[in-house]
N, C-alpha and C positions, 0 to 999 in steps of 0.2 A: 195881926195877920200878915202875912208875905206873901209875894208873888211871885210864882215859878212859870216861865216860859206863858205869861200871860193866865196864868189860870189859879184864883187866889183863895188859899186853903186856912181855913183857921188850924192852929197850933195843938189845938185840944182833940181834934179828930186826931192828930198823930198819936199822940199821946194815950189816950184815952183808947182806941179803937183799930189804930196801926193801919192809919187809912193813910200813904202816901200820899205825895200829890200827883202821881203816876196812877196809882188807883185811881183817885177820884177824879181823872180825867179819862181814863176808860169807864165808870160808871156813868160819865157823861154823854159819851161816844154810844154806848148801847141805847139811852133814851135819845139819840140824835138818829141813830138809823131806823129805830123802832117806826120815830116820827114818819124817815123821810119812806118807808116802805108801807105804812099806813094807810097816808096821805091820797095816793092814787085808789086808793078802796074807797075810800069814805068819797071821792067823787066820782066815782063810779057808781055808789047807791044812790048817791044825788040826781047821776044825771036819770037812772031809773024811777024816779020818782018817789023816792022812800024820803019820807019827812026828816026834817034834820034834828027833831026829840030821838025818831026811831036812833037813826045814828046814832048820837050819842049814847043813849041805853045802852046801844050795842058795844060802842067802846066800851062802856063800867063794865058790861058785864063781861068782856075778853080779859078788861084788867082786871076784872075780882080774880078771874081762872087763875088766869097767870099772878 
């Protein structure tokens, strides 16, 4: 494995799937804002009282959709 600009890619994604390491640092980026826009929902159902099973459910089932 090698590390590019801090972000460390095995060999075989290139190879194999032609996943830079420019891609796989934008597929990182999208699960990083996904996160950080999420985030203020899921404590907003909180602070409404919805149990945090319900939340999660609710996550699985946004991420089955998508």
């Amino acid at each position: 494995m090698f590390s590019f600009s801090g972000v460390i890619i095995n060999p075989m994604l290139e190879k194999y799937y032609n996943l830079t390491p420019e891609k796989s640092v934008l597929f990182g980026l999208v699960g990083a804002i996904a996160f950080i826009l999420t985030t203020p929902i899921a404590f907003m159902l909180r602070r409404a009282n919805f149990k945090r099973r319900s939340i999660i459910y609710l996550g699985l089932f946004i991420h089955g959709i998508a």
